[in-house]
Legacy VTK file of the C-alpha trace (Angstrom):
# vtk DataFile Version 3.0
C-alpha trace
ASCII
DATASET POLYDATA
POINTS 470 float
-0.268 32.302 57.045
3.540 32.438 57.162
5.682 30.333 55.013
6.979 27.288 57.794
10.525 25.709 57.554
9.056 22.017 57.606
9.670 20.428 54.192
5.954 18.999 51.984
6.052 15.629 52.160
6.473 14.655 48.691
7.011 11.350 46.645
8.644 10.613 43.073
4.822 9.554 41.855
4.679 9.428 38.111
2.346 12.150 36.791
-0.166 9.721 34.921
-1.059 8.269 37.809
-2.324 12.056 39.609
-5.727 13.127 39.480
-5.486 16.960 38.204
-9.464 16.893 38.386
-10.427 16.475 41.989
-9.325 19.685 43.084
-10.776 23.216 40.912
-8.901 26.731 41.047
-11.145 29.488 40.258
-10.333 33.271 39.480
-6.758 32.443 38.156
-5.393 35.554 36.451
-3.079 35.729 33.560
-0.938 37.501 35.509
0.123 38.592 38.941
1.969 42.408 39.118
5.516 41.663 41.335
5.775 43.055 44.807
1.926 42.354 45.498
0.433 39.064 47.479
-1.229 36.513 45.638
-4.773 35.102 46.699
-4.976 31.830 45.030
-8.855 30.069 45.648
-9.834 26.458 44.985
-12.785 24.416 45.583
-13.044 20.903 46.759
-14.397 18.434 44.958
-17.408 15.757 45.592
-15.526 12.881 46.365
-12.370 14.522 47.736
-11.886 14.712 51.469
-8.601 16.955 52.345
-6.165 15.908 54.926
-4.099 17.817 57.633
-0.691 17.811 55.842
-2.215 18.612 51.879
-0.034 21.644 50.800
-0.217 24.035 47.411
2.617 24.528 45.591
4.106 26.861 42.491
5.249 25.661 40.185
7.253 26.146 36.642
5.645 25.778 33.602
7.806 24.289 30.553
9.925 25.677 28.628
7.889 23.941 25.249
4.265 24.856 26.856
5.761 28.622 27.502
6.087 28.961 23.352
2.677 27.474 22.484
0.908 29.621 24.965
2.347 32.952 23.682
2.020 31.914 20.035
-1.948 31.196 20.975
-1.059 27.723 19.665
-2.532 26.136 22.591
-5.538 26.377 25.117
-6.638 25.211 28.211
-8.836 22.401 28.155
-12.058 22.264 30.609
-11.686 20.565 33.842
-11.612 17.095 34.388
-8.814 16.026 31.746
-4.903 15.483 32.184
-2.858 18.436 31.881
0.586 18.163 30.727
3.072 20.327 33.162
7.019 20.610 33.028
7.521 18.975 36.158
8.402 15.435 36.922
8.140 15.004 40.355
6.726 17.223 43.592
9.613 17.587 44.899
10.700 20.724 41.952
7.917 23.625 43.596
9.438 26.728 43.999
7.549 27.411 47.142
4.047 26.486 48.733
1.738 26.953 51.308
-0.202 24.315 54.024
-3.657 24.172 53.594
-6.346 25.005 55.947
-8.826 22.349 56.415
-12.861 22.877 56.861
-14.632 22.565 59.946
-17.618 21.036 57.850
-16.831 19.100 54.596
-20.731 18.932 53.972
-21.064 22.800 54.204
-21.044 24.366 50.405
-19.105 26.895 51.887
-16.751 24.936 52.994
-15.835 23.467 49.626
-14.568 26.832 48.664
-11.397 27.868 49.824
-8.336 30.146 49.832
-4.766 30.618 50.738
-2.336 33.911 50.624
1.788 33.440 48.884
2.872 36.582 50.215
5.029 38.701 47.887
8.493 37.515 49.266
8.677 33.989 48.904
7.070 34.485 45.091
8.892 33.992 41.689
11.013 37.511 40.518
11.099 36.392 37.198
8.563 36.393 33.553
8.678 32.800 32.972
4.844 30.856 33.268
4.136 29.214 36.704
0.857 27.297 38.264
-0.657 26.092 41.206
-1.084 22.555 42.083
-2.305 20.933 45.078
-1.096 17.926 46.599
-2.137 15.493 49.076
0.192 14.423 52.061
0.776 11.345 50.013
2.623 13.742 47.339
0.093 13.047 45.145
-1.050 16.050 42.876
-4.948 16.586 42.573
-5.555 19.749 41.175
-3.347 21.630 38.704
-4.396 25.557 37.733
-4.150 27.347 34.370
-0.521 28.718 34.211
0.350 32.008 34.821
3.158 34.954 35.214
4.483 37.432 37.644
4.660 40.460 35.439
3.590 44.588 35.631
0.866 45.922 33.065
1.444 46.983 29.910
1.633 50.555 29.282
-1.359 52.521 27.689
-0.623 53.623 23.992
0.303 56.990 23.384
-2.007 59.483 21.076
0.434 61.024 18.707
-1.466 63.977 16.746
0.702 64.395 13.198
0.113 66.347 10.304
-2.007 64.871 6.582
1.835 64.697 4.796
3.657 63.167 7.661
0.723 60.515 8.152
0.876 59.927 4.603
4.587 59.177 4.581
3.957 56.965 7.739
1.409 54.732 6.267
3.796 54.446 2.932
6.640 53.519 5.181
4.080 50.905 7.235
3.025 49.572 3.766
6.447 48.841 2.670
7.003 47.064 6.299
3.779 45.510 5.539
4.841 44.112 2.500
8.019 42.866 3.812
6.255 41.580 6.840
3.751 39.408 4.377
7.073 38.107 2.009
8.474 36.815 5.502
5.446 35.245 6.511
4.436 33.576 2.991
8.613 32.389 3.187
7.838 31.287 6.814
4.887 29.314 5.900
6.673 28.042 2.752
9.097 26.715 5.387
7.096 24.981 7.643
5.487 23.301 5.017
8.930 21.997 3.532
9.694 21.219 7.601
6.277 19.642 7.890
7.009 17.485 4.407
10.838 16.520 5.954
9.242 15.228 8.838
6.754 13.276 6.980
9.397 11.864 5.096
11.467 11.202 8.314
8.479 9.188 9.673
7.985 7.116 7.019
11.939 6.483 6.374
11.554 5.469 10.863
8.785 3.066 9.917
10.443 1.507 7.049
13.645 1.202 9.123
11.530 -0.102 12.422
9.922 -2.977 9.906
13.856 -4.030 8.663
14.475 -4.599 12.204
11.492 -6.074 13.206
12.341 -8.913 9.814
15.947 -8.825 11.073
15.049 -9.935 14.324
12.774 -12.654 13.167
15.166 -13.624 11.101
17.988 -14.304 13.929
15.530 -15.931 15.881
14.752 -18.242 13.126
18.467 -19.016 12.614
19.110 -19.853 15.882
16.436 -21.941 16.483
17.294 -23.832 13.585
20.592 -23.705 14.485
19.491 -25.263 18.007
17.628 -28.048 16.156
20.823 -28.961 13.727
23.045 -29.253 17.179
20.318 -31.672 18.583
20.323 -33.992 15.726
24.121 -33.592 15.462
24.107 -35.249 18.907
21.118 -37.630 18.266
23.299 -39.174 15.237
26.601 -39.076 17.700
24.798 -41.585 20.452
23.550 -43.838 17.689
27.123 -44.156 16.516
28.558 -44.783 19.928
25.739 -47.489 19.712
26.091 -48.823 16.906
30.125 -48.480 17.642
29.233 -50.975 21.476
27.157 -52.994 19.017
29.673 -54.150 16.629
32.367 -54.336 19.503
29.882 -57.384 20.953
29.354 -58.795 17.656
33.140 -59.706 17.198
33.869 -61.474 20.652
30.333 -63.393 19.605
32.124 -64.224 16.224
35.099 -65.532 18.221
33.189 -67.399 20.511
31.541 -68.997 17.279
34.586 -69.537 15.824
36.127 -71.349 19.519
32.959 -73.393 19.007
33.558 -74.361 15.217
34.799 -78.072 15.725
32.047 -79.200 17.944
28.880 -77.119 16.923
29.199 -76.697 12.701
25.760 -76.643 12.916
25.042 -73.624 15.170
28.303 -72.415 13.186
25.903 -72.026 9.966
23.301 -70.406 11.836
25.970 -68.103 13.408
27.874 -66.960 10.583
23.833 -66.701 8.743
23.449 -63.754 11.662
26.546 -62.580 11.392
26.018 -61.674 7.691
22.306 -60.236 8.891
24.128 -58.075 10.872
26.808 -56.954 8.564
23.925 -55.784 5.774
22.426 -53.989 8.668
25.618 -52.120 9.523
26.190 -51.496 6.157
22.855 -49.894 5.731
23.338 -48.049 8.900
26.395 -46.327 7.505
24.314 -45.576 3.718
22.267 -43.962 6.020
25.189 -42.149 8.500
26.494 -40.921 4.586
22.954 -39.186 3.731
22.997 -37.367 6.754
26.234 -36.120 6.460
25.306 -34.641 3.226
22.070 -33.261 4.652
24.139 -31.432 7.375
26.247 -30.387 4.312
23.265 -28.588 2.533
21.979 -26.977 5.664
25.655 -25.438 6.192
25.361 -23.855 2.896
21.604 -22.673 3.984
23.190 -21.186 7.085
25.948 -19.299 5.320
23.122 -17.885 2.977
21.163 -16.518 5.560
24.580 -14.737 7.190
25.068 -12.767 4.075
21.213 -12.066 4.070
21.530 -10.750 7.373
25.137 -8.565 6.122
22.639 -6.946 3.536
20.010 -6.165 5.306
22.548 -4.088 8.346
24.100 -2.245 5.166
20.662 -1.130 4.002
20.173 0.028 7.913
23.442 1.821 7.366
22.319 3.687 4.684
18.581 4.806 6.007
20.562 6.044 9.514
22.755 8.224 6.970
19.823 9.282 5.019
18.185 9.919 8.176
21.047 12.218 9.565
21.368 14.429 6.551
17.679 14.975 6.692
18.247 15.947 9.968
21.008 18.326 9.300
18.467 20.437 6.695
15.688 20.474 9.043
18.391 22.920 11.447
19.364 24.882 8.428
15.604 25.806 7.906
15.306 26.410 11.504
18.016 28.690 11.754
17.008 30.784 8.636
13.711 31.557 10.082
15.026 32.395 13.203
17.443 34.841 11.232
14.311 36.640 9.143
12.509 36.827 12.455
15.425 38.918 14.267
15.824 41.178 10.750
11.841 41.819 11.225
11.681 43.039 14.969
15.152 45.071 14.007
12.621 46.892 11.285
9.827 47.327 14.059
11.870 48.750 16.992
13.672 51.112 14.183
10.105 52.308 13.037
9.015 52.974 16.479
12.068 54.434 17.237
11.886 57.337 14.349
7.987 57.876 14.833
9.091 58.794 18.405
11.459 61.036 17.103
9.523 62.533 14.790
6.706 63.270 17.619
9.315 64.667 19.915
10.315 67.393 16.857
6.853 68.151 16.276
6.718 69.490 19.895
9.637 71.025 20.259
8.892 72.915 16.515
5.223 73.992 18.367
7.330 75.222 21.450
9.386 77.295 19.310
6.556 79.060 17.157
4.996 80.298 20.989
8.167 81.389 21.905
8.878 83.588 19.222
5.100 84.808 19.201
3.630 82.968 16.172
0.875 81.247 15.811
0.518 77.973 13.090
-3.026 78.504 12.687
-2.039 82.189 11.805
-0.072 81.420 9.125
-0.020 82.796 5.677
1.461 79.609 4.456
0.990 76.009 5.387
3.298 73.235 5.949
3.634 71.290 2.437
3.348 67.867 2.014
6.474 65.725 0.635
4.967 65.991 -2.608
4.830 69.708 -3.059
8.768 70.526 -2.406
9.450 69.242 1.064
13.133 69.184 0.546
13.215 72.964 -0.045
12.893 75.789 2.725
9.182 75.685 4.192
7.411 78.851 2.958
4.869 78.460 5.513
6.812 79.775 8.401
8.175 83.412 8.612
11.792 82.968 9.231
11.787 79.216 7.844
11.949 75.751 9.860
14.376 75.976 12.593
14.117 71.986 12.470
14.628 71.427 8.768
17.779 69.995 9.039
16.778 67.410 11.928
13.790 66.634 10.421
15.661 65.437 6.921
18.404 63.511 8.586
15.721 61.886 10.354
13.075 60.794 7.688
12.989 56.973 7.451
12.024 57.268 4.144
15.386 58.715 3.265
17.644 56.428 5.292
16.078 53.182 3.953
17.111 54.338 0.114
20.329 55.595 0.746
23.300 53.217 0.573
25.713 53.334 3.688
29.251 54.660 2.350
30.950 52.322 5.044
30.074 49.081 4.203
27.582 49.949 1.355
24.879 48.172 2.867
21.377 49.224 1.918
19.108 49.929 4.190
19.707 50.494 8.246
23.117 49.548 9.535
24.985 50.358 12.344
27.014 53.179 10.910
23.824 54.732 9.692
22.118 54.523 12.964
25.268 56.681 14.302
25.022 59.112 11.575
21.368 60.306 11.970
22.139 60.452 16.356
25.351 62.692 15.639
23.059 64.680 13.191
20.167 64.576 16.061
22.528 66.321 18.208
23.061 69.237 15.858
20.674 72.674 15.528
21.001 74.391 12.284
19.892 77.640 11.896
17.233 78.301 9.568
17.650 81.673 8.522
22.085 81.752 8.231
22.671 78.007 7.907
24.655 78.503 11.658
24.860 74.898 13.577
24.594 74.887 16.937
25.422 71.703 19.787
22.340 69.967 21.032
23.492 71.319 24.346
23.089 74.754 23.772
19.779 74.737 22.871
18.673 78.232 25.048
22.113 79.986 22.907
19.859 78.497 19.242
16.906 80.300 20.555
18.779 83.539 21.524
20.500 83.183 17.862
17.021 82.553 15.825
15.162 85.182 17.940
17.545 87.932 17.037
16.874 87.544 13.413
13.021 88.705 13.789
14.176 91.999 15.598
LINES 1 471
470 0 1 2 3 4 5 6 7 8 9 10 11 12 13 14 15 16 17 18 19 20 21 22 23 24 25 26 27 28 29 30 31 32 33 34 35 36 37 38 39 40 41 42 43 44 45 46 47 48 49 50 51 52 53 54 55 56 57 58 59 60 61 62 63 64 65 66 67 68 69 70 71 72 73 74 75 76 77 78 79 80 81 82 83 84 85 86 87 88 89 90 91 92 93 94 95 96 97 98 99 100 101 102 103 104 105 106 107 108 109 110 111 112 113 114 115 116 117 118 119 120 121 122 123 124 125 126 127 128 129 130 131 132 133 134 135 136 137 138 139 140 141 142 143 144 145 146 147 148 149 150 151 152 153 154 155 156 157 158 159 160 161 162 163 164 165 166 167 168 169 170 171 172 173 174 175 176 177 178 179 180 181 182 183 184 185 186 187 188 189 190 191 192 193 194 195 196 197 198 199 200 201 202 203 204 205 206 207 208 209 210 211 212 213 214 215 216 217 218 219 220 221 222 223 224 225 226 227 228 229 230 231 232 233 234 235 236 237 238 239 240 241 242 243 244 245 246 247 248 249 250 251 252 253 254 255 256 257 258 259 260 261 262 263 264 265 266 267 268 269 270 271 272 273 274 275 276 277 278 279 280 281 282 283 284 285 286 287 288 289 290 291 292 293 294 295 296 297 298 299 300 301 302 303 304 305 306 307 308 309 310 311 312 313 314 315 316 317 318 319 320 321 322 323 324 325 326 327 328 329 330 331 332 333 334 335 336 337 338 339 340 341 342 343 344 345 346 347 348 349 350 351 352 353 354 355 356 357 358 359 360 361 362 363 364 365 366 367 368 369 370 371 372 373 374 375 376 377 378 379 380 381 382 383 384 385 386 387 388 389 390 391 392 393 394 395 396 397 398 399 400 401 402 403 404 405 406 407 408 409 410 411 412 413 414 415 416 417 418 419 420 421 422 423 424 425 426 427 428 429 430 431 432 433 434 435 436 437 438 439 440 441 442 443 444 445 446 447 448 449 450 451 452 453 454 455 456 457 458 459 460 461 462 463 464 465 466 467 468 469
């Protein structure tokens, strides 16, 4: 099945609501070699029913996921629970295929089946990748184990060395052990002082969540209150304008008394009587108009004590979010240190691997020697000493000395990891000492008259060391 132009249908559906269960891949490898097509197979199941425009799709893995899986920090759980992918929507496959639908849903058979990616439209790159299946709704049903596109590993090579040179190889691979364990007990030391930090950071969060969570309770009660002072403030207004209307009509009643005076001086009495009712009761009204006005005095002050409150308590948030920030700001220092004794530790690896291939290499080239010039090692008076018994001397075990001697002393790692570079008098390997031991690499040196000869003449060294055993 070819690869069409016509688009998936997809849809922006939020991954919690997908089903990764209802569709199962089976026989998903770890990874796929480049150039070849990939077969990927899935079975239906019970309760799904497929539909003409479903599609399976590729794709990518995140970047987070990626670490975990090739630190074995994290496995695949069994089918029927939510995987998390590095995808947000359909629409981000990096290519897919329609599926085929079954002639008979209720045939076994039928519930298994298959489609073909052919090698050109699949990824060219390492990174981790997985299938998924989705519905014609865009809705993802199925989601596979992740996997790369990547060539097998090479089979180790059988190097066949001598009892002193293994015995300097496993010294050198204890020292790199050693170092190797001092890295990891510092890189455990660090993650525990990363894992403490972030304790720390999560209970400094949760202290500074709970002073917001009383700050906002506390502007809420303000304001409410503040709401309720405004409504009283207004209650008290209207029964002054009240009281204000009701005095107004008391004085024209005291003139109209007072028009009335001559004829009624009996009603007068009874008027003026009233009138002095009504004065004690506006007198009392304004005793009580003066207590609230003092009340409203005392809640002022309230209010102004719960503004400064409310200043102290956004200081003390200043000063967690600074706390906060330099904790921050450590956690990247550790970060980056680790990341800087991991780099120094692979530097040490490749460089090991690097001289034990060296080392092979001479080995070799020594043997091819010995048969050229007729000689056998087995045949030997004399055998090879170890590094204990003289090894930077001239070997008495072969008849007209080592022809290698010289490239096989500039290239012990043994040597170069004591000796201090004269450059930048850095112990160790540096760059200046890598250069050193290639330009002495490139050098033969007679064993027999000390004579160097260039790397490149190597048949002219052979001539030259030959012509001594005549």
């Amino acid at each position: 099945m070819e690869k069409t132009i016509e688009d998936p249908p997809t849809s922006a559906v939020l991954l919690d609501h997908c089903h990764f269960s209802q569709v199962i891949f089976n026989s998903v490898e770890k990874f796929y070699i480049p150039g070849g097509d990939v077969t990927c197979r899935y079975t239906f199941t019970q309760h799904f029913i497929p539909r003409q425009k479903d599609w399976i799709g590729i794709f990518r893995a995140f970047k987070c996921f990626q670490d975990k899986l090739e630190q074995g920090l994290l496995k695949w759980r069994s089918q029927g629970q939510t995987l998390q992918v590095g995808w947000k929507t359909v629409r981000e496959y990096y290519t897919f295929m329609w599926v085929t639908l079954p002639i008979d849903l209720n045939n076994k058979s039928a519930k298994q089946q298959e489609v073909q990616f052919k090698a050109y439209y699949l990824p060219k790159d390492d990174e981790y990748y997985q299938f998924c299946y989705v519905d014609q709704d865009g809705v993802v049903r199925g989601a596979s184990i992740p996997f790369q596109f990547r060539p097998e590993n090479e089979e180790d090579i059988l190097v066949v060395t001598t009892q002193g040179e293994v015995e300097e190889i496993e010294q050198h691979n204890k020292e790199l052990c050693k170092e190797n364990q001092v890295l990891k007990d510092s890189c455990v030391s660090l993650q525990k002082q990363n894992s403490d930090m972030q304790a720390e950071l999560q209970k400094k969060q949760e202290e500074l969540e709970t002073l917001q969570s009383i700050n906002k309770k506390l502007e809420l009660k303000v304001k409410e209150q503040k709401d309720y002072w405004e409504t009283e403030l207004l209650q008290l207004k209207e029964q002054n304008q009240k009281m204000s209307s009701e005095n107004e009509k008391m004085g024209i009643r005291v003139d109209q008394l007072q028009a009335q005076l001559s004829t009624q001086e009996k009603e007068m009495e009874k008027l003026v009587q009233g009138d002095q009712d009504k004065t004690e009761q506006l007198e009392h009204l304004k005793k009580e108009n003066g207590h609230l006005f003092l009340s409203l005095t005392e809640q002022r002050k309230d209010q102004k004590k719960l503004e400064q409150t409310v200043e102290e308590m956004k200081q003390n948030e200043t000063t967690a979010m600074k706390k906060q920030q330099e904790l921050m700001d450590e956690n990247f220092d550790l970060s980056r240190r680790l990341s800087e004794k991991k780099m120094i530790c692979n530097a040490l690896q490749r460089e090991k691997e690097r001289l034990e291939g060296e080392n092979d290499l001479l080995k070799r080239e020594n043997s091819r020697l010995l048969s050229y010039m007729g000689l056998d090692f087995n045949s030997l008076p004399y055998q090879v000493p170890t590094s204990d018994e003289g090894g930077a001397g001239q070997n008495p075990g072969l008849v007209y000395g080592n022809p290698y001697s010289g490239i096989q002393e500039s290239s012990s790692p043994s040597q170069l990891s004591i000796k201090k570079c004269p450059i930048c008098k850095a112990d160790g390997i540096c760059d200046h000492t890598l250069e050193q031991q290639q330009m002495q690499a490139l050098c033969l040196n007679c064993p027999i008259c000390d004579k160097i000869f260039p790397a490149t003449e190597k048949q002219i060294f052979e001539d030259h060391v030959f012509c001594h055993s005549l």
